[in-house]
C-alpha positions in Angstrom: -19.9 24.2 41.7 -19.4 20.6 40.2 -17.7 20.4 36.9 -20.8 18.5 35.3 -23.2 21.9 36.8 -20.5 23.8 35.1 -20.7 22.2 32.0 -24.4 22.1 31.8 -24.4 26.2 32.1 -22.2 26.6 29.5 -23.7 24.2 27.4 -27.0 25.8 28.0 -25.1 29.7 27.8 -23.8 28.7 23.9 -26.8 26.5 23.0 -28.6 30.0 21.4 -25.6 31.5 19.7 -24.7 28.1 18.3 -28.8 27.5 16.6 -28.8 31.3 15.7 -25.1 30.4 14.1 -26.7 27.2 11.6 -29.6 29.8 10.2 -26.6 31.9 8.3 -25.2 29.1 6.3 -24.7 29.2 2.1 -28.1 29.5 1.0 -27.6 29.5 -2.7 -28.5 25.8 -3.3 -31.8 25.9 -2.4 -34.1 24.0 -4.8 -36.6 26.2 -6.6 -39.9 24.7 -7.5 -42.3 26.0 -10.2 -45.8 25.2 -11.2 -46.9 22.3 -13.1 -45.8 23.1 -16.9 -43.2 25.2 -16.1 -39.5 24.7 -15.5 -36.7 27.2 -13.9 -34.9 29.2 -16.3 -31.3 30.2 -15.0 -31.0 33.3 -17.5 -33.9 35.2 -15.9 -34.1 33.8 -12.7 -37.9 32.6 -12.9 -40.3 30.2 -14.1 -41.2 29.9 -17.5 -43.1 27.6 -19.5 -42.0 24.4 -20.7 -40.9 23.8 -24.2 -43.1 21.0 -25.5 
């Protein structure tokens, strides 16, 4: 087996673990979006209407 064959298998064994491995990063900065009017209230976690 060539070194560049050997390469490609390993590259192609890791390739999954390495995609599954970038879905359990730090997902606490996500943005939150609310409907229009409404705004995101860090106290209780939701949406609530906007102060006008």
């Amino acid at each position: 087996m060539t070194i560049k064959t050997a390469l490609a298998a390993l590259v192609l064994a890791l390739a999954p673990a390495i995609a599954t491995a970038a879905c359990f990063g730090d997902h606490s900065q996500q943005a939150m979006s609310c409907a229009e009017g409404k705004i995101w209230d860090e106290a209780t976690s939701a949406c609530v209407d906007a102060a006008v």
